[in-house]
C-alpha positions in Angstrom: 33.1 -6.3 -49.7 34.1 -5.2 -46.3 32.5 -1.7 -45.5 34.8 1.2 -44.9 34.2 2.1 -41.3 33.7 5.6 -40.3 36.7 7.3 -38.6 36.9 10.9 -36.9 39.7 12.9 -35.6 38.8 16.6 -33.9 40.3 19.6 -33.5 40.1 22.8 -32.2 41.1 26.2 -34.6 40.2 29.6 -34.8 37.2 29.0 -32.5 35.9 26.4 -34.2 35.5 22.3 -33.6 36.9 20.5 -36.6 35.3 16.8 -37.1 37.2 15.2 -39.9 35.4 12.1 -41.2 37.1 9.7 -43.4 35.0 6.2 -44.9 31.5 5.8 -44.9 28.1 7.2 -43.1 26.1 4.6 -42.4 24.7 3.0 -39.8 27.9 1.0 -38.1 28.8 5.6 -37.9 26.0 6.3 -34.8 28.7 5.8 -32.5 31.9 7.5 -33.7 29.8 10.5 -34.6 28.5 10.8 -31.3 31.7 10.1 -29.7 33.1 13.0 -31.6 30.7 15.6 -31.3 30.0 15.2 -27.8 33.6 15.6 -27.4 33.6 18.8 -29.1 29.9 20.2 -27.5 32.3 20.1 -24.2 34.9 22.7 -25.9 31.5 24.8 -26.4 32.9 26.1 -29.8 30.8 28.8 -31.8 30.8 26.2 -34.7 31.6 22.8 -35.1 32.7 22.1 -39.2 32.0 18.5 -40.6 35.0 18.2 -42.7 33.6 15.3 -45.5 36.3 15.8 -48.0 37.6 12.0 -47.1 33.6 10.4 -47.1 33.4 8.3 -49.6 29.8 7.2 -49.3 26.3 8.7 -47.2 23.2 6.2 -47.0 20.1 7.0 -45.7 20.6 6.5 -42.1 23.7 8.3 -42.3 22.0 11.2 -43.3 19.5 10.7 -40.4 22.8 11.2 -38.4 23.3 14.3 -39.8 20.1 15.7 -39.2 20.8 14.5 -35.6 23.8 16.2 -35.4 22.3 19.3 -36.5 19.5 18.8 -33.8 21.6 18.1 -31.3 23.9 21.1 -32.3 21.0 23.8 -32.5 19.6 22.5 -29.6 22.8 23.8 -27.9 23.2 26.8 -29.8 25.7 25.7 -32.0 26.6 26.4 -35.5 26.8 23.1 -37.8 29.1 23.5 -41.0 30.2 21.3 -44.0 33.0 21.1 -46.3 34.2 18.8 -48.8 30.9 17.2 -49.8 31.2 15.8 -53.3 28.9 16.9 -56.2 26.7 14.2 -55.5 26.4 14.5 -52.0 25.6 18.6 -52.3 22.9 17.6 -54.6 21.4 15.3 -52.3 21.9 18.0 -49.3 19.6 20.7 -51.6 17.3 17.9 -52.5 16.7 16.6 -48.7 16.6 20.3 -47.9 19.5 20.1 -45.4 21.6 22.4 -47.0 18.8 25.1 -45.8 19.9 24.3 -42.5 23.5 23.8 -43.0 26.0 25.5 -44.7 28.4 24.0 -47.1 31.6 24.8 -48.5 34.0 23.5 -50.8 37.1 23.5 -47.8 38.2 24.1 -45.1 39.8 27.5 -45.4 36.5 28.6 -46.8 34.5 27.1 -44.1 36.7 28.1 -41.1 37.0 31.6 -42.5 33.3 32.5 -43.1 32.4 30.4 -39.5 34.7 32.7 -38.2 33.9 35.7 -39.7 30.2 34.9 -38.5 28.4 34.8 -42.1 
């Protein structure tokens, strides 16, 4: 079974950097993540949203890219947001504790407006 590869397109809207992941987090993802995001750190954004709603699988080490992500984003004062996580993947945020860190919503719309709204 050939592993879905990680793809990212970014945007830019309503003051916020839009990373839209489609395929699997894993460990072949370290480089299109960081490709991405550093892409957007340059727009210096007030938020940058993770939009998941196309992931179809997380492993471990693709949640180790997260948290790196949100390191990375905090270190440079940065928002990090989520949307589209599936059930299974919000359980697994609350259990790892990540969602205390990050906040999730169900889409986009929901995400953009409470990033931009500042809540």
């Amino acid at each position: 079974m050939a592993a879905n590869l990680l793809e990212t397109r970014v945007r830019f809207q309503d003051e916020i950097a839009v990373i839209q992941l489609k395929g699997e987090i894993d460990a072949l993802s370290e480089e299109p993540l960081n490709t991405a995001f550093k892409k957007v750190e340059g727009w210096k954004p007030a938020a940058v949203l993770l939009d998941m709603s196309a992931v179809e699988y997380i492993n471990s080490t693709g949640i180790a890219l997260i948290i790196g992500l949100l390191g990375r984003s905090r270190k440079g004062g940065i928002k990090l947001i989520i949307c589209g996580l599936s059930d299974h993947y919000q359980e697994i945020f609350r259990i790892t504790r990540l969602a205390d860190f990050i906040d999730i919503y169900p889409d986009e719309s929901e995400a953009l407006a409470h990033a931009v709204a500042g809540t």
